[in-house]
Every structure is written in C-alpha cells, then in structure tokens.
N, C-alpha and C positions, 0 to 999 in steps of 0.2 A: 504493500500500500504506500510506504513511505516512498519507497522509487515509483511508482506512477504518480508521484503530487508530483516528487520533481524533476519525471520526464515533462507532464504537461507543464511545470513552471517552465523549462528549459523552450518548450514548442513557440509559449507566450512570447518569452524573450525576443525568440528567431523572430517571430513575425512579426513582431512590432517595429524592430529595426527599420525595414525602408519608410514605416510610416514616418518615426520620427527624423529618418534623414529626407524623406520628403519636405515634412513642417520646415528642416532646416532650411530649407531652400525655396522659401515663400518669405516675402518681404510686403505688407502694407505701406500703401504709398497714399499720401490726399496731397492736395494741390490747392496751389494759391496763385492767381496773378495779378498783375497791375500794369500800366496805370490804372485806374478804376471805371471800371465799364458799367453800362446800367444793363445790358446784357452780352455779356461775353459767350462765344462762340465757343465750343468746344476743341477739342486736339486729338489725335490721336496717339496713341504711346503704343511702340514696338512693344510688344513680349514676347517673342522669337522671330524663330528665319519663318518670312514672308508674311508675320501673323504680328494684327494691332489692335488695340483696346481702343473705343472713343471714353475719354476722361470730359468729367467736368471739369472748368478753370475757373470757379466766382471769384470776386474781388471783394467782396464785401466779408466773407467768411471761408474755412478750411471745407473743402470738398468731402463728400462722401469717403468713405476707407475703399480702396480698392487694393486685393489680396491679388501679388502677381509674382509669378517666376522670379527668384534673385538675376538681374542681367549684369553683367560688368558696369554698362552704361543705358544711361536713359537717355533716351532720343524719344522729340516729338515732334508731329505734322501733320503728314495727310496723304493718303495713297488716293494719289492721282494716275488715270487714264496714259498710256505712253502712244505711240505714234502706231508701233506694234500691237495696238488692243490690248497688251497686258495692263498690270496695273502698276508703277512706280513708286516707292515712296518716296517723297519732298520731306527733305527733313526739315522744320524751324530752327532746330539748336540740340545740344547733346550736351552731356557732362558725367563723369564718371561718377557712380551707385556709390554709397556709403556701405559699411557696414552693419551699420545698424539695423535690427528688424522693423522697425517703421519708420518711416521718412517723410516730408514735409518737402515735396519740389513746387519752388518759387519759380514762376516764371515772368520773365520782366522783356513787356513787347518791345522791341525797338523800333516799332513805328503806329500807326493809329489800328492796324489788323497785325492777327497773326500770321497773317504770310509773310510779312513784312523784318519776318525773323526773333528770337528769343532767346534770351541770356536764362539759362536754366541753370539754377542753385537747388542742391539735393541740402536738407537741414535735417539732424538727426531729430525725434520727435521721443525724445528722452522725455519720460515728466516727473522720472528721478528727480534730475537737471535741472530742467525746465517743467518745472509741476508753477502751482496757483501762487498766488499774490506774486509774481516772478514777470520779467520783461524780455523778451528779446527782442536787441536792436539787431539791422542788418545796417549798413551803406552802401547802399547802391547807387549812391550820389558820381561827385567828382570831385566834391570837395573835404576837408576834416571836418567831422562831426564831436564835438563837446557839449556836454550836456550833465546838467545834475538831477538826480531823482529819490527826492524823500533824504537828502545829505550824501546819498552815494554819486562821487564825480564818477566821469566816464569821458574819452575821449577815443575817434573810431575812423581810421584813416578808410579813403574808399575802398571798398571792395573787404570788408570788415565786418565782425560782427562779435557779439557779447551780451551775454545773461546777467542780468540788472537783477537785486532784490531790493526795494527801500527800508531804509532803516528807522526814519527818522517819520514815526506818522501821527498824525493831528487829531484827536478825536474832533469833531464838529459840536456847536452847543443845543441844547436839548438833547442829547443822546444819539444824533446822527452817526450813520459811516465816517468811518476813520479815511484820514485824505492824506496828499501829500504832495510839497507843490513839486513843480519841474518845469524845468529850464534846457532848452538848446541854442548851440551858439554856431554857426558856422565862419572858416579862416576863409580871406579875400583878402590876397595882399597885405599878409603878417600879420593880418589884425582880426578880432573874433566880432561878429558881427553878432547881435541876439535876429534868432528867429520867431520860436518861439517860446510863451511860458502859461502858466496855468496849473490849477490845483486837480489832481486827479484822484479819483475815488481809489480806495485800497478793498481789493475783495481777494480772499484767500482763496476762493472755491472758482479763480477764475485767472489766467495766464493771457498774458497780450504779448502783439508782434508789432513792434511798429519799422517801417522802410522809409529811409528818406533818398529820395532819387532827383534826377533831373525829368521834370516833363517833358518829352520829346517834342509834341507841339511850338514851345515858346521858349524850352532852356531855364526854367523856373524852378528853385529849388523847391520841394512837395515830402511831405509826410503823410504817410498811408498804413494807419491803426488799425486794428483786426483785433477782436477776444473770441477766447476760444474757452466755452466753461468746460469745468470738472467734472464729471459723473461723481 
C-alpha cells in the first residue's frame, strides 16, 4: 500500500511538470498609451511566427490582462494585405520583454495615429515595488524632470524612471483624506523652470503613473496621470 501512494505520488509529480513549465512561460501583459486619445484605436501584438493578438491601448486607464507566450521581444502593429495576397506584418515599434511575469507596455505615439510609429517601454508590474499609496514616474520628455512629492525630492533625466513613496502627508481638517503637496520643475538653459504644483490626495488602496513627454502636435511639455486601484 505504502509503494502505490508513492508510485501514484511519483505519477503526480511527472505530470504536473510540463504544466508548470508551461505556466512558466506565460507572461500577462496590459497596456497603456499616450498622448491621450478620446478613443484610441487598437494594435496588434505578435505572439509567434505568423500569429497576432488585437490589444487594447486606452489612455485614460491600464488595459485589460492579457495572458500570452513569454516572446524575447514585443513588437506591435498590424498585419497588412502585401502585393502577393498574403498578409505582412507592419511593425509600429519593438522593444525587448522583461522578465518579469507581468508587465505594463507603455506605448508612446510619435505622431497623431498609430501608424505613425511607437516608442514601446515594457514596465515590470511588481506591486511588491510598486503596490498603493506609491508613484511611478517615467520621462518621456526631452528634458530633466525634478520634482518633490509629500518631502521626497526626485530628479529624472529623459528616458528615466522611478518609484516615489510620500513621506510627508497632511491630514485635511474635519477629518478629510490625508494629502500631500507636489511640485515639478523642468531644466531650460541651466535653470529649473516650475511647471507644475498642487496638493494631491494620498490613498493607500491605490498606485498612480504619471508620464511627462513632449506633445508631438506643438512640442509642449504634458503630464499624463493614470490610477490604477488595488483589489
């Protein structure tokens, strides 16, 4: 009796293996993009040879979860018609996969449509890390970004990014939410210019993203806010 428990243990074991080297090799991915659309168009995302997923891209909030094959690289676009009849993929932009089993790919248009090409940033979607009452800045800008939030400085050369927690928070009177102010500055010619400032609310059961970029449009320095609550 005791050797059939632990042949059938041994049988468990074998067969469960490819399951969980399968799980290993599935990564959840949600999506963000900007500048800020009132309705953005969707992408497509390779998930192998000859084969694409249509993703949503909002702007306003993190895309649904979608569960797909670890690839090396993420690449997005659109399988287009070729001359041939078949069908071609157009790529927008590409950028090497992280590690991590879920990821936050930022996409940032470089022109007023997606055809028009995109800067694709893979974010690990740790909420270890980056769990509630917590900030992540990116710079997508062109310029250095400084900035203080709730007493923590911060400073974030282009192409940059960093997990902010505030230290320093205000209770409000009557009993209100706890707040905390914040301040950004950006460098032109040696010197910190203010952009912006303001008192923002502190919620621990809730994690924001904020992106400052150039608008492609006008060349105008823009910050672009996003919260994502906690289950």
């Amino acid at each position: 009796m005791k050797f059939s428990i632990h042949l059938f243990s041994v049988i468990l074991m074998t067969l469960g293996t490819p399951v969980m080297a399968q799980d290993a090799q599935q990564v959840t991915l949600r999506f963000l993009s900007f500048p800020k659309n009132a309705s953005p168009q969707p992408v497509e995302l390779i998930i192998g040879e000859g084969e694409v997923l249509e993703v949503k891209i909002p702007t306003n909030a993190l895309s649904q979860p979608y569960k797909v094959k670890r690839l090396p690289t993420w690449a997005v676009g659109k399988m287009e018609p070729a001359a041939d009849g078949k069908q071609v993929f157009k790529s927008y932009g590409s950028a090497p996969s992280l590690a991590s089993a879920s990821q936050i790919i930022l996409l940032i248009r470089s022109g007023k449509e997606n055809a028009d090409g995109m800067k694709v940033i893979p974010i690990a979607n740790n909420t270890a890390n980056f769990g509630g009452g917590k900030f992540f800045f990116m710079n997508a800008s062109k310029v250095d970004i400084a900035g203080a939030l709730g007493g923590t400085k911060f400073t974030l050369k282009p192409g940059k990014q960093t997990i902010i927690e505030p230290k320093e928070l205000n209770k409000r009177e009557g009993g209100g939410a706890a707040g905390f102010f914040t301040e950004f500055f950006f460098r032109k010619e040696e010197e910190a210019r203010p952009f912006f400032s303001s008192t923002w609310p502190a919620n621990d059961k809730a994690r924001s993203m904020v992106f400052f970029y150039h608008d492609t449009r006008n060349d105008r320095l823009r910050m672009h806010t996003i919260r994502d609550y906690i289950p």
